[in-house]
C-alpha positions in Angstrom: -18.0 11.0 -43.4 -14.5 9.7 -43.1 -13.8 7.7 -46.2 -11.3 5.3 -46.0 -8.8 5.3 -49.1 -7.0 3.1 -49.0 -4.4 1.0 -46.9 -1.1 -1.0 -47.0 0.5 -3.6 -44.8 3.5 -4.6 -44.1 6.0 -7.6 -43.4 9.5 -7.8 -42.1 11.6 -10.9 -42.4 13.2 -10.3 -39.3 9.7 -10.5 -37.7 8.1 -12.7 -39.8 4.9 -13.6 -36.7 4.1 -9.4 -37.1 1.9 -8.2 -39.8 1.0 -3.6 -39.4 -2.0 -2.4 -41.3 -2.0 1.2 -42.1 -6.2 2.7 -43.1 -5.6 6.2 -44.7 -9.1 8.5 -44.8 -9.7 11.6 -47.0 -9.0 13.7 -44.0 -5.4 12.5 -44.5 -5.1 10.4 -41.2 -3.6 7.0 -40.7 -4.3 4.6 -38.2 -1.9 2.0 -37.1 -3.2 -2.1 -36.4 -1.7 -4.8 -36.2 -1.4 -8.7 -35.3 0.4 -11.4 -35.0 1.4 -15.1 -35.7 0.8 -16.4 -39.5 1.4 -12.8 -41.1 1.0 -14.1 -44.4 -2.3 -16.0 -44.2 -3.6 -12.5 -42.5 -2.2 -10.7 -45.2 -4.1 -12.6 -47.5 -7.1 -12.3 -46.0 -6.9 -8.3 -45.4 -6.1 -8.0 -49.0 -8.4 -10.3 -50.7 -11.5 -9.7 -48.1 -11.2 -7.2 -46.2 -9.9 -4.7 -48.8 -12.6 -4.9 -50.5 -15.4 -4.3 -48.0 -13.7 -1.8 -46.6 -12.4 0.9 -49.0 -14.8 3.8 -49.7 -16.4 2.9 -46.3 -17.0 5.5 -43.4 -14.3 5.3 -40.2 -16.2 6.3 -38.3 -18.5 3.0 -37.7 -16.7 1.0 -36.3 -19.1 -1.4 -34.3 -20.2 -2.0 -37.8 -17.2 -2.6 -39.3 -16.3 -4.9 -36.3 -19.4 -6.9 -36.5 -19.2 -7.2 -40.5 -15.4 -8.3 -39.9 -16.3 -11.0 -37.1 -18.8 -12.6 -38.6 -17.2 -14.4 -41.7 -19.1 -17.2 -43.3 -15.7 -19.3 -41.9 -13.6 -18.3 -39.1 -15.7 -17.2 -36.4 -15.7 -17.6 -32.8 -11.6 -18.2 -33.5 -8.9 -16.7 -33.4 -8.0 -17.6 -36.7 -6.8 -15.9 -40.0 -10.1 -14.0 -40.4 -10.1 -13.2 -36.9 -6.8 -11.6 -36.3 -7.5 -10.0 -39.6 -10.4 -8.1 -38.2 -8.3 -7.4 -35.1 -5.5 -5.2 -37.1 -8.7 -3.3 -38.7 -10.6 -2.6 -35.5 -6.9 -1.6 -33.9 -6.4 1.0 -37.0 -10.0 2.4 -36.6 -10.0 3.2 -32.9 -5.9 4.6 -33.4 -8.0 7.1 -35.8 -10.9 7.7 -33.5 -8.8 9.4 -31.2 -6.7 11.2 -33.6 -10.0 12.5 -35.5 -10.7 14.3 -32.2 -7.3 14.7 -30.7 -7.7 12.5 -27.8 -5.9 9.1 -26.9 -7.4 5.6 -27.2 -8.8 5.5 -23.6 -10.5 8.4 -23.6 -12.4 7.7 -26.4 -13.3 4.3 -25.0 -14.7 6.4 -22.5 -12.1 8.0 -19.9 -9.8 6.2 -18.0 -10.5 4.8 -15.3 -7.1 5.1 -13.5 -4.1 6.8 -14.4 -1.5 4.1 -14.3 -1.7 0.3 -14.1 0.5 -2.5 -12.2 3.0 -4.1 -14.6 4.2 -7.6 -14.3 7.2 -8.7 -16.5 7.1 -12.0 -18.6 10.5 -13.6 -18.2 11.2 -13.8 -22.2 14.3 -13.5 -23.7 15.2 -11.2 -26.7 13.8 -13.6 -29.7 11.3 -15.2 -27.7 7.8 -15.8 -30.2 10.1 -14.2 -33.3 9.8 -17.2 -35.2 7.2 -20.2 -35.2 6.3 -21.4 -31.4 7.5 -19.8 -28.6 11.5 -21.6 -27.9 10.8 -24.0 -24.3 14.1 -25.8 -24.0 17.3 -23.6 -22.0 20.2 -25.8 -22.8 23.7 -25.6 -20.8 25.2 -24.2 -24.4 22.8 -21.5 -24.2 24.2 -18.2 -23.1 22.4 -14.6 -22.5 22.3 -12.4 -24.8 22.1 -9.5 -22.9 20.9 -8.5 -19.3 17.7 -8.9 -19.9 18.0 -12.6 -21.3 15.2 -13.5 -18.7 14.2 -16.9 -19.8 17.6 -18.4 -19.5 17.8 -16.5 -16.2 14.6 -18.0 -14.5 15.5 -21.3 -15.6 18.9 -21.2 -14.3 18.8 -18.4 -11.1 15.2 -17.1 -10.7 16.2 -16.3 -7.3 18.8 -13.5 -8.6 15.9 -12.8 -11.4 13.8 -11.6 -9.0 15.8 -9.7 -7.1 16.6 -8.0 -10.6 13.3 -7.4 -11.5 12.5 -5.6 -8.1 15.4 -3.6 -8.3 13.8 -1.9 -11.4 10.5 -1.3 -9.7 8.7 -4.9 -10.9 6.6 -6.3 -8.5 5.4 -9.3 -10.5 7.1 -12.1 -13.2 6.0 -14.5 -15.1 8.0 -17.5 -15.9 7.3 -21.4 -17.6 9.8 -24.0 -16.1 7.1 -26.6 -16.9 7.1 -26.3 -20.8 10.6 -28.5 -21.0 8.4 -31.3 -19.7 5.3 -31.9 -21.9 6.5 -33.1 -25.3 7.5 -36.5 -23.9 3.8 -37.3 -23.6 1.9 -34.8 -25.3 1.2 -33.1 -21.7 -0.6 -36.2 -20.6 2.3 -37.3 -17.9 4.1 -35.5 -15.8 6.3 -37.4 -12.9 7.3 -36.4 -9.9 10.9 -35.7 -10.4 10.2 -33.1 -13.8 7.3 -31.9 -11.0 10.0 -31.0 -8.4 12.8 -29.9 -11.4 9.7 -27.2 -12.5 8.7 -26.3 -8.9 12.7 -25.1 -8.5 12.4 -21.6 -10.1 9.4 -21.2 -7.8 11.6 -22.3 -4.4 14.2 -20.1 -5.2 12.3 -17.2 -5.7 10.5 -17.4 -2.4 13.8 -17.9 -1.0 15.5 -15.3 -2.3 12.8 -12.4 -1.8 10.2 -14.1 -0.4 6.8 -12.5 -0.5 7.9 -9.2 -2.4 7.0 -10.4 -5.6 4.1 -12.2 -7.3 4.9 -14.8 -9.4 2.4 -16.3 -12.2 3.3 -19.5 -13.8 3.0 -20.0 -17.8 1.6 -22.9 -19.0 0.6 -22.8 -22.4 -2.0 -25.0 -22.9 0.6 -28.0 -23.4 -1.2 -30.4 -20.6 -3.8 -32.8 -20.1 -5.9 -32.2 -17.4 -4.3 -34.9 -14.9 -0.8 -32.9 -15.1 -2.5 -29.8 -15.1 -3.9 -31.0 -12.0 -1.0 -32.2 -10.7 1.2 -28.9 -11.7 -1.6 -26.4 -10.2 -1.4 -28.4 -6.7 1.7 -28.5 -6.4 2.2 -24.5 -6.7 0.1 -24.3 -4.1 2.6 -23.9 -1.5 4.4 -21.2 -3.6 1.4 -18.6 -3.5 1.6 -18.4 -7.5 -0.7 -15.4 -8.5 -1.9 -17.5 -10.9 -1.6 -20.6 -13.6 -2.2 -19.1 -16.6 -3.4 -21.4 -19.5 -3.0 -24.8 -18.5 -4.7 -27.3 -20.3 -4.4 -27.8 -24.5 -7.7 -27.0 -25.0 -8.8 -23.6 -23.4 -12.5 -24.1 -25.2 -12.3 -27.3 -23.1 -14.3 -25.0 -20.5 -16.0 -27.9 -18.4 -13.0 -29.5 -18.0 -11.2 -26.4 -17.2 -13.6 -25.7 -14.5 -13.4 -29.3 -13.1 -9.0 -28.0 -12.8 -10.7 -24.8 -11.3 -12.9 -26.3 -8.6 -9.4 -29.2 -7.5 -6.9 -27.0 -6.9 -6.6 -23.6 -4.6 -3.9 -22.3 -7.4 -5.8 -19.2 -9.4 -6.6 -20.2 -13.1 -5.8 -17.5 -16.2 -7.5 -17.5 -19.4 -7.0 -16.9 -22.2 -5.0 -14.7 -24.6 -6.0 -18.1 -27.2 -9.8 -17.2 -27.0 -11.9 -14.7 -28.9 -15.2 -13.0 -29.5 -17.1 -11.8 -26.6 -19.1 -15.2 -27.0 -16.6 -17.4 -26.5 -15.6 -15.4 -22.9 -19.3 -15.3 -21.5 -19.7 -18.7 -22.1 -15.9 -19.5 -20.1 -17.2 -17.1 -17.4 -21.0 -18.6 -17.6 -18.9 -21.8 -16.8 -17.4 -20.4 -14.1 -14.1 -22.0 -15.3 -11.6 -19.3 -14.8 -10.6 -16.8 -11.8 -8.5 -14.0 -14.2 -9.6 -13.0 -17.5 -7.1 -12.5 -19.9 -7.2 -11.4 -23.6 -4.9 -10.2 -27.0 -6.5 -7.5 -28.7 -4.5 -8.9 -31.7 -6.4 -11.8 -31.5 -10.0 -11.5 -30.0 -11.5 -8.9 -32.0 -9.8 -5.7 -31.3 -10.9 -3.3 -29.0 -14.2 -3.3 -29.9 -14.6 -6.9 -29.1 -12.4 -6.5 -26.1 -14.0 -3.9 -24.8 -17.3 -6.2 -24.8 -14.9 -9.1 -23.0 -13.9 -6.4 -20.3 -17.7 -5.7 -19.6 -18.2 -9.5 -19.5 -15.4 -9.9 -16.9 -16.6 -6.9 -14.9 -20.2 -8.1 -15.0 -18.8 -11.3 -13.1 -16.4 -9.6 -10.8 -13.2 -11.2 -12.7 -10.1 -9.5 -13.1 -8.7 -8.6 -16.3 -5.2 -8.6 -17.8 -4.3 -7.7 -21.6 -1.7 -10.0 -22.6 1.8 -8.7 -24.0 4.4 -11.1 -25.9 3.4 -10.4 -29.7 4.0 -7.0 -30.6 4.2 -2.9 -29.6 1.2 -1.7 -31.2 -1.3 -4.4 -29.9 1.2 -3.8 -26.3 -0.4 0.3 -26.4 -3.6 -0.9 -27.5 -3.5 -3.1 -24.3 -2.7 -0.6 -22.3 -5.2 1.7 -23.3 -7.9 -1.0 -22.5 -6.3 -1.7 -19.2 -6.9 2.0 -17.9 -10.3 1.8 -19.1 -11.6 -1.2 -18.2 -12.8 -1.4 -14.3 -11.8 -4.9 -13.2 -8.3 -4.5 -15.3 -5.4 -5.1 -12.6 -2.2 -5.4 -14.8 -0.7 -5.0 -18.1 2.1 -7.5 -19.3 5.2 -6.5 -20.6 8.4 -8.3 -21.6 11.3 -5.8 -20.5 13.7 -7.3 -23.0 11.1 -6.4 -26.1 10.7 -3.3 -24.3 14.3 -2.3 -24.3 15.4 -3.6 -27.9 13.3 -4.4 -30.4 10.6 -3.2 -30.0 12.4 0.3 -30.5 13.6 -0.4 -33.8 9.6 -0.8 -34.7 8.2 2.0 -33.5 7.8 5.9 -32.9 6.5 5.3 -28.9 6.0 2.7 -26.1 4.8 2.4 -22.7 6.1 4.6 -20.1 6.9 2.9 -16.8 7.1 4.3 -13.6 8.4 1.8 -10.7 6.7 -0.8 -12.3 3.2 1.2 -13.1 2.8 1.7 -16.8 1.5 5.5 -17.3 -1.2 6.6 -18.9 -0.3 7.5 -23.3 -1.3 11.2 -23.7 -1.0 11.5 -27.5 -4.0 11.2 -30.0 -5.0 7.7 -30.9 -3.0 4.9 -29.7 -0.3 7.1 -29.4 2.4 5.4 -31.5 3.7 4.7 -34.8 5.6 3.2 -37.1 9.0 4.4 -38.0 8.9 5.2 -41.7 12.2 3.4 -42.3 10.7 0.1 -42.0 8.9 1.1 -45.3 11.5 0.9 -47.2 14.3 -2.0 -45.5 15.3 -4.9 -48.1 13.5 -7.5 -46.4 10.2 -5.9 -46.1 7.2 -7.0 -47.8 4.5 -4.1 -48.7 1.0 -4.6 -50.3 -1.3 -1.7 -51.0 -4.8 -1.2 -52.2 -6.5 1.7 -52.5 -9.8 3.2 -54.0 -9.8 4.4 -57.2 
């Protein structure tokens, strides 16, 4: 038996979306989990639920764990509280699987399948997702805040963006030029001149490196399906890998497959999803052409483990989304080595270079543009003990007695 002592997590106030879990066992390991957006609600939840269930518990089972966890009486087939909750758990458990026997994350999944994967960069800026909702509007005021200031740089040069990126050994971007445009009507509307103002990143990328780069376009399920509609054909001409979220309600899966079956443009979804039910029945609807998924958010690696059979079982691609945090950005990784039908891992090259540093021990290693296979034990990161003990973190432990 591996009996789980106890565990702490933690808060920063400079990232207040990111909540870390630490499980300690009476072997004296620690795994690392973690999730992200409405950090204290999780924290309540690990602490006042989870907490209990858990401590005195065996490791070492984690389906169990992971099916007691995702199953709530409230909460499930969400990505809610509860949810994400279970996530940072199921994270923790599998970082200390593959420390217990010395062998990273993907291994113990059961080998990797390949040895590095494709990257594609999301064109976020520094402090992009660090507070509340995601920031949409560039204004002229703005300025960068560094080189790697990508969202103001796609929405004012994506030409020179991409030529950037490919200069480091990117051969794929993601960018959103559409988002400015929703609130006016809730996503319902979207006329033809913001249409042609939000197809101008896509021009001048093709213009400026043509077809040496893949682009994906962002939408974050802020439109109706009429604009959705309206958006997807129009990037039609632009050879946009793919059009990832795009109506406000990804559950919607009949009406996302009535967008999927209009328009020539590839659909992406979701990183909002979760629970292996919720994907067979968007893939039994036939509703989406790319799978993607947040291990923060679906269930962990347990769960998305069962989402990557699901996609592989209907020849889908899969791609484990990046914009939340380093831990869940290695457990991604991991998955995407593993899984068969996985064809890129995200990363945000501004996180990666700032950040994301200050956070933790080890990230991704990228090789023009292919992220390399982690080699240590586990996930194959930590956190750096500092953050334990900065002014504006928040600690809670419990532990058995």
């Amino acid at each position: 038996m591996s009996k789980i002592t106890g565990f702490r997590t933690l808060r920063l106030a400079e990232r207040p979306n990111l909540i870390w879990i630490e499980i300690t066992t009476d072997e004296g390991l620690v795994g690392l989990g973690e999730s992200f957006r409405g950090a204290a609600a999780v924290e309540a939840v690990l602490h006042e639920q989870v907490a209990p269930l858990l401590l005195g518990q065996d490791s070492r089972r984690i389906e169990a764990v992971s099916r007691s966890l995702m199953t709530p009486y409230l909460g499930f087939h969400s990505a809610g509280a509860e949810i994400r909750a279970a996530s940072a758990v199921d994270l923790a458990l599998w970082d200390l699987m593959g420390q217990r026997h010395g062998i990273p994350v993907h291994e113990a999944l059961g080998g990797a399948l390949r040895t590095e994967i494709r990257s594609y960069n999301t064109c976020a800026g520094y402090a992009y997702n660090t507070r509340g909702t995601a920031r949409r509007d560039i204004g002229a005021a703005d300025q960068a805040a560094g080189p790697y200031d990508d969202q103001i740089a796609f929405m004012r040069d994506a030409g020179a963006l991409a030529e950037s990126l490919l200069s480091e050994g990117y051969t794929a971007m993601k960018i959103w030029p559409f988002d400015i445009y929703a609130p006016s009507t809730g996503g319902h509307m979207i006329s033809l001149t913001d249409l042609k103002a939000g197809l101008e990143p896509f021009r001048k990328i093709r213009a400026a490196v043509g077809d040496r780069i893949e682009v994906m376009c962002e939408l974050h399920s802020l439109f109706g399906a009429h604009s959705a509609a309206r958006i997807c054909h129009a990037l039609e001409d632009y050879g946009v890998f793919w059009a990832e979220d795009p109506i406000n309600k990804m559950d919607d899966f009949q009406a996302l497959a009535d967008l999927r079956r209009g328009t020539r443009t590839p659909i992406c979804g979701s990183e909002t999803l979760a629970g292996a039910k919720t994907f067979r029945d968007l893939l039994a609807a036939d509703a989406t052409d790319i799978v993607m998924l947040d291990l923060a958010w679906c269930g962990g690696l347990t769960e998305g483990r069962k989402i990557a059979a699901l996609a592989e079982a209907h020849a889908k691609p899969l791609a484990p989304h990046d914009c939340t945090g380093p831990v869940t950005l290695m457990a991604g990784l991991h998955l995407a080595l593993h899984a068969p039908t996985a064809i890129f891992q995200e990363v945000v090259r501004a996180t990666l270079a700032t950040w994301y540093r200050d956070l933790v021990t080890d990230l991704p290693v990228l090789k023009a543009g292919m992220a390399q296979a982690p080699t240590a034990p586990g996930l194959g990161t930590a956190l750096l003990p500092e953050l334990w003990k900065r002014e504006d973190a928040v600690v809670r432990e419990a532990r058995t007695e």
